[in-house]
C-alpha positions as MATLAB code, in Angstrom:
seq = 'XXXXXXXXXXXXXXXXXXXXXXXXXXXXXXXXXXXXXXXXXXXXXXXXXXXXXXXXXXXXXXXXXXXXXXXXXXXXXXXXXXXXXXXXXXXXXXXXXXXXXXXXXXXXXXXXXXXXXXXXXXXXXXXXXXXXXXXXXXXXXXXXXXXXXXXXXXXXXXXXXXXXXXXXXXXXXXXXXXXXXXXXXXXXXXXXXXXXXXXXXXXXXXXXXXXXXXXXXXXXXXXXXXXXXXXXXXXXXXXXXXXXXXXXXXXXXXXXXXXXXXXXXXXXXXXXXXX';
ca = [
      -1.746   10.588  -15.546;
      -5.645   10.833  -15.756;
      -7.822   11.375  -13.196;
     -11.532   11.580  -11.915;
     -13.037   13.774   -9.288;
     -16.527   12.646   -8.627;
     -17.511   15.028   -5.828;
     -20.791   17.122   -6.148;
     -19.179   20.201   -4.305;
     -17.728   22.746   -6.474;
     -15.675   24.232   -4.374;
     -13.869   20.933   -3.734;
     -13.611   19.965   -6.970;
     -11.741   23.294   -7.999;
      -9.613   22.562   -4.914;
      -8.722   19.198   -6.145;
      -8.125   20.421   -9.494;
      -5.470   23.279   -8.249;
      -4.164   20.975   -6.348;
      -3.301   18.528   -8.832;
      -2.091   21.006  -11.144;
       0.241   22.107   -8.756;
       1.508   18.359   -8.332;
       1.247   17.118  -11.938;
       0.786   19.945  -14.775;
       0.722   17.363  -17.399;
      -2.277   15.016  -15.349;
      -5.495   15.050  -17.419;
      -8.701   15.832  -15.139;
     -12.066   14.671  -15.678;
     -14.919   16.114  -13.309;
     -18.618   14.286  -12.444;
     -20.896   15.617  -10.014;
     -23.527   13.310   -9.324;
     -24.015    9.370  -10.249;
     -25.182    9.339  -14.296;
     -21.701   11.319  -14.730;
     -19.669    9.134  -12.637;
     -21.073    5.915  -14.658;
     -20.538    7.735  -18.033;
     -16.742    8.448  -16.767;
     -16.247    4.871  -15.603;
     -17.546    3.477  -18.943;
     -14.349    5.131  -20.506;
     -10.748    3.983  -19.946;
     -10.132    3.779  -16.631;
      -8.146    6.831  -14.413;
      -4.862    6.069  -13.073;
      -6.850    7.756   -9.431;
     -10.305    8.216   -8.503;
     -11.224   11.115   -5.955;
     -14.765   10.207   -4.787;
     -16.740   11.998   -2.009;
     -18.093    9.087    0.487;
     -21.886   10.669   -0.798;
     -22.157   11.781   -3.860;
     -25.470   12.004   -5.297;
     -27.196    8.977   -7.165;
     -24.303    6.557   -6.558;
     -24.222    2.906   -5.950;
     -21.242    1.919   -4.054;
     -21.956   -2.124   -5.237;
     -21.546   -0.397   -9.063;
     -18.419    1.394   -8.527;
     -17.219   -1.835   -6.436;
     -17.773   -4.177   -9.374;
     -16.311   -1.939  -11.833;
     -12.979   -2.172   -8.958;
     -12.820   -5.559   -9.648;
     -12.671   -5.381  -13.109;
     -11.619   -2.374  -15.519;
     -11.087   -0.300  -12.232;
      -8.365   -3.057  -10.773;
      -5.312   -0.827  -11.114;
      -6.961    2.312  -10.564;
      -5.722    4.214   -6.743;
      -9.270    5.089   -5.263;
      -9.336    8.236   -2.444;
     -12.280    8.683   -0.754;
     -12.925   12.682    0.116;
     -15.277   13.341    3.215;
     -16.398   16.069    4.793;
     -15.974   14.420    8.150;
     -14.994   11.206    9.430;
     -17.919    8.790    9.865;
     -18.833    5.483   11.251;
     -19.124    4.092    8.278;
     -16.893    5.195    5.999;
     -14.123    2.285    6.917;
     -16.646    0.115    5.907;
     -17.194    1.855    2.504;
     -13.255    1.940    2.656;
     -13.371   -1.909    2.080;
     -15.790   -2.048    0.127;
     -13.776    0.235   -2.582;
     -10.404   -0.923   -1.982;
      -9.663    2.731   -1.310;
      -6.332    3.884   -0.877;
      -6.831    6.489    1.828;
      -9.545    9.200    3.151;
      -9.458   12.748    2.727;
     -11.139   15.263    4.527;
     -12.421   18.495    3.447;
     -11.008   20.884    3.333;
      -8.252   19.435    1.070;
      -4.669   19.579    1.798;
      -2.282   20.370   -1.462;
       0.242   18.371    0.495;
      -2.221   15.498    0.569;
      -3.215   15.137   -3.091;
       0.443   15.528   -4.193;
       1.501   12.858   -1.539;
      -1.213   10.662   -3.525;
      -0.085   11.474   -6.663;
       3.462   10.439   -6.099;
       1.873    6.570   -4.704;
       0.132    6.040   -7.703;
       2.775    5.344  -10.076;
       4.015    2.547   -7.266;
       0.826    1.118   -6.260;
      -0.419    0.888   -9.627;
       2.292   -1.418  -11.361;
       3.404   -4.719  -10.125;
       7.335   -4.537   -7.988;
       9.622   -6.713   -8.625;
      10.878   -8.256   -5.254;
      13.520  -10.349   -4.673;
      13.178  -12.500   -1.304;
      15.903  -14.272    0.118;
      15.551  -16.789    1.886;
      16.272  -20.590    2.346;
      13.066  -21.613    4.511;
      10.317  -23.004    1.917;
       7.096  -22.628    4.398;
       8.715  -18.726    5.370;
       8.644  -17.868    1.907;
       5.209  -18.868    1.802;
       3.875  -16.855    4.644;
       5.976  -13.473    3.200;
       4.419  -14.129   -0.206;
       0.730  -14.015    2.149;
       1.967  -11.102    3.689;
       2.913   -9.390    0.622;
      -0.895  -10.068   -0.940;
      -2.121   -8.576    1.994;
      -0.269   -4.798    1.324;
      -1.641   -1.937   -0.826;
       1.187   -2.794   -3.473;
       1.184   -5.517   -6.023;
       4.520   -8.241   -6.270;
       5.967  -10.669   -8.576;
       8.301  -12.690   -6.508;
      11.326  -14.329   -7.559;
      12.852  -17.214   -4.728;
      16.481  -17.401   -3.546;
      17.066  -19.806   -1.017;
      20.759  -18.210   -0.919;
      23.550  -15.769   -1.182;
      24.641  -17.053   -4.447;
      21.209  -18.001   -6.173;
      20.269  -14.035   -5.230;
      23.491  -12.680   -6.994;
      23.021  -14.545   -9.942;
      19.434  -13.858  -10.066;
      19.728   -9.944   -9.535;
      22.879  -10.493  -12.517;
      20.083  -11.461  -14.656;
      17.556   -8.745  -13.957;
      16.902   -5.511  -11.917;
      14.480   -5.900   -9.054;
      12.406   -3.045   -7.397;
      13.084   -4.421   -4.019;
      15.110   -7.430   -2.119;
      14.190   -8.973    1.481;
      17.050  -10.728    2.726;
      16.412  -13.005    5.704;
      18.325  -13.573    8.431;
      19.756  -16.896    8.108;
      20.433  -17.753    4.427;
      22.955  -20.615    4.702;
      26.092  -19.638    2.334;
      27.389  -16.214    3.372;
      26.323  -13.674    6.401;
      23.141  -11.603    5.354;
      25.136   -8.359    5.528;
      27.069  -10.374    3.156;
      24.396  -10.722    0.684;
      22.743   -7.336    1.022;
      26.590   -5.450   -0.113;
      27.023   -8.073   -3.240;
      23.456   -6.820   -4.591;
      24.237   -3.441   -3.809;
      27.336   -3.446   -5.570;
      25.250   -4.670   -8.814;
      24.505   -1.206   -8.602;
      20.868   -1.789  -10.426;
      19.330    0.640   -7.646;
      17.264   -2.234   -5.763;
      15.513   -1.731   -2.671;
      17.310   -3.435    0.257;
      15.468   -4.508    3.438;
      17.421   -6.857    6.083;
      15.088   -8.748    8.022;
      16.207  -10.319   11.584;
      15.792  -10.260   15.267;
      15.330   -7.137   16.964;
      18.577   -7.385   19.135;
      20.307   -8.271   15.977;
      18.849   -4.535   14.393;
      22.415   -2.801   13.137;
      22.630    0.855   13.550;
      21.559    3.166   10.551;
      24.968    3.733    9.658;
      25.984    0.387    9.383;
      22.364   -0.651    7.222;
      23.372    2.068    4.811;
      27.233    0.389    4.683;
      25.743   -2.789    3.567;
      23.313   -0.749    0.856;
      20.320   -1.830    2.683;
      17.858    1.183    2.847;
      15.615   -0.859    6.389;
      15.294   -3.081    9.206;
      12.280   -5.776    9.346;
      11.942   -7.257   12.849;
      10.524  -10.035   13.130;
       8.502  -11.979   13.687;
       6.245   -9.431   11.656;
       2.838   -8.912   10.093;
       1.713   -7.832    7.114;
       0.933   -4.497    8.325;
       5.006   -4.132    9.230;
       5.806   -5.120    5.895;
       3.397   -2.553    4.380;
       4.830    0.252    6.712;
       8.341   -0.594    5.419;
       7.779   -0.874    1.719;
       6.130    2.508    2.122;
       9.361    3.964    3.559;
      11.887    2.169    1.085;
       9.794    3.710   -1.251;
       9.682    7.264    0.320;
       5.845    7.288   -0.353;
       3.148    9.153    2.483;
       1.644    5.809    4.135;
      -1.818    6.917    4.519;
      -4.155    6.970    7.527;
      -6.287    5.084    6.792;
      -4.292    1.625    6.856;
      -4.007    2.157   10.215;
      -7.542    3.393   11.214;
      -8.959    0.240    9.599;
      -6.082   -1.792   10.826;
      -7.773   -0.491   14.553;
     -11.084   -0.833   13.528;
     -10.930   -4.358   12.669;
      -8.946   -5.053   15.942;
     -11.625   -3.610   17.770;
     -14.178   -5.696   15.646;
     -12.343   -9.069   16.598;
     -12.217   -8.332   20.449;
     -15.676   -7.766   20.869;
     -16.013  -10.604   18.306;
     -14.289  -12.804   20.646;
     -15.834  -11.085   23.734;
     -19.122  -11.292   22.680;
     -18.303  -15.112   22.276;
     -17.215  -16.163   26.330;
     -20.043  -17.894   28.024;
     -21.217  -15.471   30.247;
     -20.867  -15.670   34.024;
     -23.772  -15.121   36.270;
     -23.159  -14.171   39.577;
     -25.512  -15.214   42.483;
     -26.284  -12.672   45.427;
];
């Protein structure tokens, strides 16, 4: 795995170094400490992650966003911060960044990154049954919207997902809740029994939600409730995958809620009152 600090603290980039050696012996490290370094590092292959500090010296954040949407497309970017500030959400954004961490560093944290990459980095293969054209559509929306990457193969049934999973090993299987040929608990036991080590999540109505005894019977490793968002979705492909689901989905998540409502607030005619 290679890897870029760009921080301008020393002391924080030794941190993150012993850190990662801790996690991943074999990683290769490269270090920049202010902008001309970072832009001479970038210019190379690009690192599997990127550990940036939200300010380091003589860097444009436009630069290191273009080079994200190019040779930088599949590389996990954490920003490191020496405090949490207004703005760094936005910068968040802006970077596609995979979480925040704040300084001090936490060993725990950089491992817990570390073990995402190799997930978040590579396109999943995900299996999604279910019969309803227009819901497959809005999953497949849903699924653009998460920190991982999917290709999506259809079943609109039991049978079509059998024989599709016969024919090739999937990362991870959705199977809906109404699927027309067999019950769904049905479904989720015949692609466990293929025994290719896919992901199973059962979606349904929360009253329907079995007991975790009785998911793990049918090989299913998760409940979806719906109706759910794309945030749910994320959450539980995080925990099928037994990956750390970083803070800062959710602090964003919050921070654009909060955007909307005064979005829409600021939007009401207002009211004036006569004394």
């Amino acid at each position: 795995m290679k890897i870029l600090i760009a921080d301008a603290d020393e002391e924080t980039r030794l941190a993150l170094v012993e850190a990662i050696a801790a996690a991943d012996p074999a990683a290769e490290v490269t270090e920049a400490s202010q902008g001309a370094e970072l832009r001479a590092a970038l210019a190379e292959p690009a690192p599997d992650i990127l550990f940036i500090d939200t300010i380091l010296p003589d860097t444009d954040g436009r630069m290191v966003s273009a080079w994200r949407e190019g040779a930088g497309a599949r590389c996990v970017v954490v920003l490191v911060a020496d405090l949490l500030a207004s703005r760094w959400s936005a910068v968040a954004r802006l970077l596609d960044a995979y979480d925040v961490l704040l300084k001090p560093l936490s060993p725990g944290n950089v491992r817990h990154v570390l073990q995402a990459a190799p997930v978040l980095r590579r396109d999943l293969s995900l299996l999604l049954v279910e019969p309803g054209q227009r819901t497959r559509d809005i999953i497949r929306q849903m699924l653009g919207a998460t920190a991982f990457r999917f290709h999506v193969t259809d079943a609109a049934d039991g049978r079509a997902a059998v024989k599709a999973a016969k024919a090739r090993a999937f990362d991870l299987a959705i199977v809906g809740p109404a699927i027309p040929d067999m019950p769904p608990s049905e479904a989720a036991c015949r692609l466990d029994a293929l025994g290719t080590q896919t992901r199973i999540v059962m979606a349904g109505a929360a009253a329907e939600e079995p007991s975790a005894a009785r998911l793990a019977l049918f090989g299913a490793r998760a409940y979806l409730r719906m109706p759910f968002d794309a945030n749910d979705l994320d959450r539980t492909i995080y925990g099928v995958f037994g990956l750390w689901r970083p803070y800062l989905i959710e602090a964003v998540r919050s921070e654009s809620l909060r955007r909307e409502a005064e979005r829409i607030a600021a939007a009401q005619p207002r009211q004036i009152v006569y004394v």
